[in-house]
Structure formats: structure tokens, C-alpha cells
C-alpha positions in Angstrom: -84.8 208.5 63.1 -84.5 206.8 59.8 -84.1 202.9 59.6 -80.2 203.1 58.5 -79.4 205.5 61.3 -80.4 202.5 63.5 -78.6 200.1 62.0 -75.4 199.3 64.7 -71.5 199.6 62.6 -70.8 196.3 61.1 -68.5 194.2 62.8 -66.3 193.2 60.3 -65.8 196.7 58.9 -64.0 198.1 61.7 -61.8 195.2 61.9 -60.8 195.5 58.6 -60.0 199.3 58.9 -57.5 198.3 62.0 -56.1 195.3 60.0 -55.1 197.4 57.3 -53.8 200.5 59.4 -51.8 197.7 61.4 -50.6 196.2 58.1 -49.5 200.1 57.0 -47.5 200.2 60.0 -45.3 197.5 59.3 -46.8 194.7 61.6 -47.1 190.7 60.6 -50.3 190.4 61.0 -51.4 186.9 61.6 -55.8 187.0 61.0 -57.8 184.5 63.0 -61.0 187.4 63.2 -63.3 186.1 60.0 -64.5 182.7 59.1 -63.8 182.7 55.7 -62.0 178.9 54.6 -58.0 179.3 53.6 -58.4 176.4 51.2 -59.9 176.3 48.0 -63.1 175.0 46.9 -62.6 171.4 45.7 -61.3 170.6 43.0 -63.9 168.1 41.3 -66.4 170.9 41.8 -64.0 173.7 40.0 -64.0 170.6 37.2 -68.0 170.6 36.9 -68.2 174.3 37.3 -65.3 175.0 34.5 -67.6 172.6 32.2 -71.0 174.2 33.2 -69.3 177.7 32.3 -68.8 176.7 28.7 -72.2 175.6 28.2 -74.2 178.9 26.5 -77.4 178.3 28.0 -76.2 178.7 31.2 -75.1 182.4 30.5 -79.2 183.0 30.2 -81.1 184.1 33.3 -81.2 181.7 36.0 -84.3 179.5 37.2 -85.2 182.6 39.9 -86.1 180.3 42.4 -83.8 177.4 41.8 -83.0 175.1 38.9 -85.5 172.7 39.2 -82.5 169.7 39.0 -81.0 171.7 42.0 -84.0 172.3 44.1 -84.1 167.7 43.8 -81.0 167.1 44.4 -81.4 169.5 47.8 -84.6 167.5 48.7 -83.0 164.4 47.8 -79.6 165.4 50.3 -82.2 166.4 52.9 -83.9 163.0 52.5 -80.3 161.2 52.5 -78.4 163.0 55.1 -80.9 164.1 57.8 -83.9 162.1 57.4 -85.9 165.0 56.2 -89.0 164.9 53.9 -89.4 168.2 51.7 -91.2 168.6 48.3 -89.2 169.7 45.9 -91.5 172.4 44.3 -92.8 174.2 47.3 -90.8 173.5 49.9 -87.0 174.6 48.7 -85.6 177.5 47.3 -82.3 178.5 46.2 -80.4 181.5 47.6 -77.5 183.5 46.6 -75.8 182.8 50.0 -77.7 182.3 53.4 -77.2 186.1 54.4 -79.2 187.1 51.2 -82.2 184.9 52.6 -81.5 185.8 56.3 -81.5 189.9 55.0 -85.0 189.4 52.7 -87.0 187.3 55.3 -88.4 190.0 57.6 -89.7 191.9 54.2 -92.3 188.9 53.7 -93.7 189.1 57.4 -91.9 192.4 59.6 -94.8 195.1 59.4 -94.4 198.2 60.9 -94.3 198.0 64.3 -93.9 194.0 64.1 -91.3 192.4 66.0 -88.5 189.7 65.4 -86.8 187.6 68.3 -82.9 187.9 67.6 -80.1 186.1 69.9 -77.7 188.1 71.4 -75.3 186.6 71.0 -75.8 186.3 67.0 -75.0 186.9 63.9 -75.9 190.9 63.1 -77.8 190.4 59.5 -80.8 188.7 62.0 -81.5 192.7 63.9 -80.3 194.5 60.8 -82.9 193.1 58.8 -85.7 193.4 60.8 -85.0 196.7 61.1 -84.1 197.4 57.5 -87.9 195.9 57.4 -89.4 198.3 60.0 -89.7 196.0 63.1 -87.9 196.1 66.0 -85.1 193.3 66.9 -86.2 192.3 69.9 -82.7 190.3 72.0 -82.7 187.3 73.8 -79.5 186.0 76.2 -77.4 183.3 75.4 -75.8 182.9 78.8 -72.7 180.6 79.2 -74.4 178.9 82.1 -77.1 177.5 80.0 -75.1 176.2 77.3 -75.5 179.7 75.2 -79.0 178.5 74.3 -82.4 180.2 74.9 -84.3 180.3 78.0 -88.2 179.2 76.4 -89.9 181.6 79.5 -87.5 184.2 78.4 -88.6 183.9 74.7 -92.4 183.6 75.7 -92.4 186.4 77.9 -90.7 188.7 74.9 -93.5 187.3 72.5 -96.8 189.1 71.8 -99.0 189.4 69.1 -96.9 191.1 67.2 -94.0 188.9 67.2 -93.6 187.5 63.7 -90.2 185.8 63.7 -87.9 184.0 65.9 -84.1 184.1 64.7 -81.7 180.7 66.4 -78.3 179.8 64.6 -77.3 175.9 65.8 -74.5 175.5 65.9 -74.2 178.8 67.0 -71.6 181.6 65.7 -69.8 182.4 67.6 -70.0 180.1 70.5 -70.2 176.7 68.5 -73.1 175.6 71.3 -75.3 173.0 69.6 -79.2 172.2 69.9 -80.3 168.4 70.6 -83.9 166.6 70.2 -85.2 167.9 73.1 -84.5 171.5 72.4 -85.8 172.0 69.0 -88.8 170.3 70.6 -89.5 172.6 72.8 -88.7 175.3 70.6 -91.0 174.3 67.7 -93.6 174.0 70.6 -93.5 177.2 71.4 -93.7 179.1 68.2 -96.3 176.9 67.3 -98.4 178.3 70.7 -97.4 181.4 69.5 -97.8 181.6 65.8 -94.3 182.5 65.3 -91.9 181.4 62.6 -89.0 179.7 63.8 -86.4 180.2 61.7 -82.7 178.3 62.1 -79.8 179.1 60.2 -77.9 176.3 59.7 -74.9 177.6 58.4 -72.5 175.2 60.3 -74.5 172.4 60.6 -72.3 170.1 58.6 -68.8 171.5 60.5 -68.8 168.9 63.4 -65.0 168.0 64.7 -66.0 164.7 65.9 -67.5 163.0 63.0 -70.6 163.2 64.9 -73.7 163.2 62.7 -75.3 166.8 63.5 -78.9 167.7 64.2 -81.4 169.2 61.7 -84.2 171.6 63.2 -86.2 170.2 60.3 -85.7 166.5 61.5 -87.8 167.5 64.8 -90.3 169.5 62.5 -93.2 168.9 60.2 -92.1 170.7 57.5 -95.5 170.5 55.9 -97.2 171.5 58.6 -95.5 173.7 60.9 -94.4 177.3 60.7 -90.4 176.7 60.5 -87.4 177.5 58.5 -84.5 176.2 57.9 -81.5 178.1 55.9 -78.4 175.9 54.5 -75.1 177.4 53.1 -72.8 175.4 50.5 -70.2 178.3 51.6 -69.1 176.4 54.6 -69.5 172.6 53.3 -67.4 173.3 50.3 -65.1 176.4 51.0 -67.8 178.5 48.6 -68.1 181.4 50.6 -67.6 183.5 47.3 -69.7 181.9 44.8 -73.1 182.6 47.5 -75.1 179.5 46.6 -77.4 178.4 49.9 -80.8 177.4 49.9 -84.1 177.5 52.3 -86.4 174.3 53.1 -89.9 174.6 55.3 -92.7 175.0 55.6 -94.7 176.0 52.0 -96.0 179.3 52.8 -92.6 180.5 54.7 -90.9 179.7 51.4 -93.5 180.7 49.4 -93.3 184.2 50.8 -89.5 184.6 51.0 -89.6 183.4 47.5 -91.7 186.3 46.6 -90.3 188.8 48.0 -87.1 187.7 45.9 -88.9 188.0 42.7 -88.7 191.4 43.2 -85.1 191.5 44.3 -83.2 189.5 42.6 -82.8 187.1 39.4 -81.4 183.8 41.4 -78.1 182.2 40.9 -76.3 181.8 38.1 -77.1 178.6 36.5 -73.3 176.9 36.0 -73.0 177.8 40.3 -76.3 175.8 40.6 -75.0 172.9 38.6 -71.7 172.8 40.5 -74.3 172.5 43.7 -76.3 169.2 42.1 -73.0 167.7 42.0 -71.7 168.9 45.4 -75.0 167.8 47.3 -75.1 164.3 45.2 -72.8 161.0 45.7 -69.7 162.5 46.5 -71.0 164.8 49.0 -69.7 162.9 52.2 -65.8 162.6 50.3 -66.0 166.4 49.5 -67.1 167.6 52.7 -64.7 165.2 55.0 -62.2 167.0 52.4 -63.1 170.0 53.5 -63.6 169.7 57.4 -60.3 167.3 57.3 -58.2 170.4 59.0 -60.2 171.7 62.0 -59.8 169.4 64.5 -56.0 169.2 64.6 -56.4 173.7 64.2 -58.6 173.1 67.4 -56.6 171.3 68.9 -53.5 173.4 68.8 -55.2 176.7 69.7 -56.8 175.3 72.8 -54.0 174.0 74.0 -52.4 177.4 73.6 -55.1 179.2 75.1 -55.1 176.4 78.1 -51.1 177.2 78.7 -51.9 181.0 78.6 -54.8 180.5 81.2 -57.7 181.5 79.0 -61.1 179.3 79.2 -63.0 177.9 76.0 -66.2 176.8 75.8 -65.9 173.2 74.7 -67.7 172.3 71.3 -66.9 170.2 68.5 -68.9 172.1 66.2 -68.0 175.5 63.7 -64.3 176.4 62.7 -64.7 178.6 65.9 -63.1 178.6 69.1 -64.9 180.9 71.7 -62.9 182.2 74.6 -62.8 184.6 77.7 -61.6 187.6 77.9 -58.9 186.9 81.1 -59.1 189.6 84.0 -61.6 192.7 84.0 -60.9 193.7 80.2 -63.5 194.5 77.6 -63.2 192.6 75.0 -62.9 195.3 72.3 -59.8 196.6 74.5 -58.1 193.1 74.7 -58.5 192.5 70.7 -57.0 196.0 70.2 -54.0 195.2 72.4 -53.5 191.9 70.8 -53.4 193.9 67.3 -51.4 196.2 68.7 -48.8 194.1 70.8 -48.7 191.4 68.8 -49.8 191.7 65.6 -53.1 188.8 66.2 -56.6 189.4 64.8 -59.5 188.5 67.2 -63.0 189.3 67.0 -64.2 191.2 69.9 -67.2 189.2 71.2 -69.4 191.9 71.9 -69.6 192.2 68.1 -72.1 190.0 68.2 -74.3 191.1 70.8 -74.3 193.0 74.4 -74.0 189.2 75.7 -70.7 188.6 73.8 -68.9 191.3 76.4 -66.0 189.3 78.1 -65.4 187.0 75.4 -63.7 186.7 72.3 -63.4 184.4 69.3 -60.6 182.6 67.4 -61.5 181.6 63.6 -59.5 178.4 62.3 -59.7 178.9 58.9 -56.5 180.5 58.3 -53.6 178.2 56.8 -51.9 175.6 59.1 -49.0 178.1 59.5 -51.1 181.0 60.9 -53.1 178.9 62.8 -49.3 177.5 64.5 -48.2 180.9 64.7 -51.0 183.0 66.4 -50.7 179.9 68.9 -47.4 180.7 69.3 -48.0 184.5 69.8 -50.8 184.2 72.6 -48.8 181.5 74.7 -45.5 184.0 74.1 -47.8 187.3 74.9 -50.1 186.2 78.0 
């Protein structure tokens, strides 16, 4: 079997195709299935960008591995806003969104017959990579009863010599479970027994509901001397999921060898988008992203009550836009999504999109508009 014959649908395809057949047939659909922001990106940074577009020598190829102001001004926000220590040089590099580094990764360390540790539950670029790269995604459970985090014996006793990588996303999409000091501890232990990479995508870090300061893997970490990872998106900080500006810190060699294999890929990030980045991660970066974040909590706060009245459990987090929740009864989950398209007229993503583990659970995205957010609450309390 060919490597795309094993790749598993994508998610987010199939939802689309029932949205729009839905949408054909008349119905008001109200979308809470993808995390894309409803608001735009703010508007001091369309001001910087609109000015870096005029500039001819940005319409040049990029720096390919990061704008050496931009790659500073990331080390220099790592150093402000999580205590983290990076050089500049060898330690970042600029991606054109997190997926993009997520996707190339396993190319600079999955060898044929290799192996990569993936969460199930998780994000599906993490298995679709490594086997886009010729390894084999080996799962791990997120169980509910552990917080949806790893069990380490679990993870050592899928390790062997030819494990290479080790995927975690904290906070976690879909469940919004969080890591603390003691588990990235442990977890950076481990990989370092094994000679693993651990790699963290850290896509939500800054999305806390509670003002709380989050975690970085990397503050637990010796980013100069241990074998780690750490992948940031600007897509989620600043409603940018369009413009795909992220970037990698870590260990030299880890970045050094993701960096080379996108040489060969692609030519970096256009130069005005990695301006509009220096600005975003500089002095106003704690206005802009409280700008941003500004409408979750209150979204949160009216869906789970709504879910609470209709008698459906959430995990409790105050991290991600997302709000995970049980399927009620003996349903799957892709049959109680369908019947909430079908009856009425509600997008939810099916959690077993993200993983055998997900079976018996859905999740709720709050980044549609305030109305849609009111309105889907209306339509579950109404429907269950």
C-alpha cells in the first residue's frame, strides 16, 4: 500500500461536504465545528502590514529561515513572556503556520521503518506526517480519567530504538487539558532516557480564559541542551490563521534539521507578514492579545451553561476556544453530530475525528460571532 492510501480522510473535509449539502437544502446553519477566529486580525497590525506592503523590498524573496529582526523579536518575547532563553541564530525559525512545521518534521528524522509517538486524541497533521515520511504513527490514550494527558509507562513501553519523535499538543485540541511543572518534567525526562525528541505544539498556549499566565514546555527545558521542540502559532494570538506566520524554538540541531529540510520546500514567509510579526510579538503584545482573547470566556460561559441545562458533561478547562463535551446516551459521536446537522441545523465536530479515543465525545468551537455562539446555545437547550 502506498503512503497516501494510508493516510485516514481529513476531518474537516467531510464536515465541509455536509455543511454545504445542509446549506443547499435550505437549513440555517449555525457552525461551531472549526476553530477558525470570527474577528478580524487587529487593527494596528493591518496598519503595520498595509505599510510593510508598500515597501518594494519586501516583494523580494523572504529571509528563508526568518527575518533576522523577526527571529529577535521571537527570542526576545520568549525571554519576556515565559522566561525562556533561546539564541536567536540557531535556536528559532520562522514558519509559514505551525501545520507547515508540524507536516515537515518527520522528513528530518522519520526513516523508513522509524516510528513517531502521536496522541490519540490529537490533531491529525502529527500521524499524517509521519506517514507521509515513511514511519509509522504509533497512538497513545488520552483518557478522561487522567486529565487527557499521557500515561509515561504507556509511552515508554511504545518506545524502542526506533522511536524518533514524540508528538504532545498542551493545551490540548480538542480537550483544552493543560500540562503543569511536574509533567513536562517527567516528560522531558523520558525522552531524554530515550533519545527521543519531544516535540509540543503550542498552538493555544496564549488562549487561557482565566488570565492565568500559561506554561511553556521550553520553561522546564534546556533548550540548549536537550532534545525538545517547541512550535508557536501567531494564528491564534492575533486572529492570523490566514496569513500562516508561526515559528519553532529548541534545541539547535532539532531546528537546524527542520530548517533544512525546508530549504528544500519552501522559500519562508513573505517579508511584510514577518514585519507585521516583530510588531505583534513586541510592546503591545499583551494589549493585542487581551484584544483578541477578550470574547471567550463570556462564549464559554454561555455554552456550558447550555450544555449543563441540556444534561451534557464538559471537561472543565480554561484554556483553547474549545469546549469538549460527551456524547449523552449510547450514541457515536459521528451519528449525534449528523443528527444535530440534520435536526437542527448545528455544526459539531465529531470527536472521534481526532483519534479512536475521541469516540463518545464531541467538541464546540467558540470562535463564531456572539450571535452564533447565543444561538447554537439556544438550539441544543431547545433540541436535547
Amino acid at each position: 500500500m502506498g503512503r497516501l492510501e494510508k493516510l485516514p480522510p481529513y476531518l474537516f473535509s467531510a464536515i465541509d461536504a455536509a455543511k454545504a449539502e445542509a446549506r443547499a437544502a435550505g437549513v440555517a446553519v449555525v457552525d461551531l465545528g472549526v476553530g477558525d477566529p470570527d474577528r478580524p486580525t487587529p487593527q494596528a497590525l493591518l496598519e503595520v502590514m498595509c505599510e510593510a506592503v508598500r515597501k518594494p523590498a519586501n516583494h523580494c524573496y523572504p529571509a528563508q529561515k526568518g527575518d533576522a529582526l523577526l527571529k529577535q523579536a521571537i527570542a526576545g518575547w520568549l525571554a519576556r513572556r515565559h522566561g525562556v532563553k533561546v539564541d536567536a541564530v540557531s535556536q528559532v525559525l520562522v514558519l509559514i503556520g505551525s501545520k507547515e512545521g508540524l507536516g515537515h518534521l518527520p522528513l528530518a528524522y522519520v526513516e523508513e521503518g522509524d516510528n513517531a509517538l502521536v496522541p490519540d486524541l490529537g490533531y491529525p497533521v502529527y500521524g499524517q506526517a509521519t506517514i507521509l515520511a515513511g514511519g509509522q504513527p504509533r497512538l497513545f490514550a488520552l483518557r478522561a480519567e487522567n486529565g487527557f494527558r499521557p500515561d509515561l509507562a504507556e509511552l515508554e513501553r511504545l518506545m524502542d530504538d526506533r522511536t524518533r519523535l514524540l508528538f504532545v499538543n498542551y493545551p490540548n485540541n480538542p480537550t483544552g487539558a493543560t500540562g503543569d511543572a511536574d509533567f513536562w518534567r517527567e516528560l522531558i525526562a523520558l525522552c531524554g532516557r530515550r533519545g527521543v525528541v519531544l516535540v509540543n505544539d503550542a498552538a493555544y498556549l496564549e488562549v487561557t480564559l482565566d488570565g492565568s499566565r500559561p506554561l511553556s514546555m521550553l520553561k522546564l527545558a534546556d533548550p540548549a541542551a536537550d532534545q525538545v521542540l517547541e512550535l508557536h502559532s501567531l494564528s491564534k494570538m492575533f486572529n492570523m490563521t490566514g496569513w500562516r506566520i508561526a515559528f519553532a524554538a529548541g534545541h539547535p540541531e532539532v531546528v537546524g534539521r527542520l530548517g533544512r529540510v525546508k530549504e528544500s520546500m519552501d522559500s519562508g514567509v513573505f517579508t511584510a507578514v514577518q514585519e507585521t510579526a516583530v510588531h505583534a510579538l513586541g510592546e503591545s503584545f499583551a494589549e493585542l492579545l487581551a484584544g483578541v482573547v477578550e470574547a471567550y470566556p463570556e462564549r464559554r460561559r454561555i455554552m456550558v451553561a447550555a450544555l449543563a441545562d441540556a444534561g451534557i458533561e464538559v471537561f472543565p478547562t480554561t484554556a483553547t476556544f474549545y469546549v469538549w463535551c460527551r456524547v449523552p446516551g449510547k450514541e457515536s459521536a459521528v451519528d449525534f453530530c449528523g443528527r444535530a446537522l440534520r435536526e437542527v441545523g448545528l455544526v459539531v465536530t465529531p470527536g472521534n475525528g481526532f483519534g479512536p479515543g475521541g469516540e463518545g465525545w464531541f467538541r464546540i468551537s467558540l470562535t463564531a460571532s456572539d450571535a452564533d455562539i447565543a444561538e447554537g446555545a439556544r438550539r441544543i437547550r431547545s433540541w436535547r
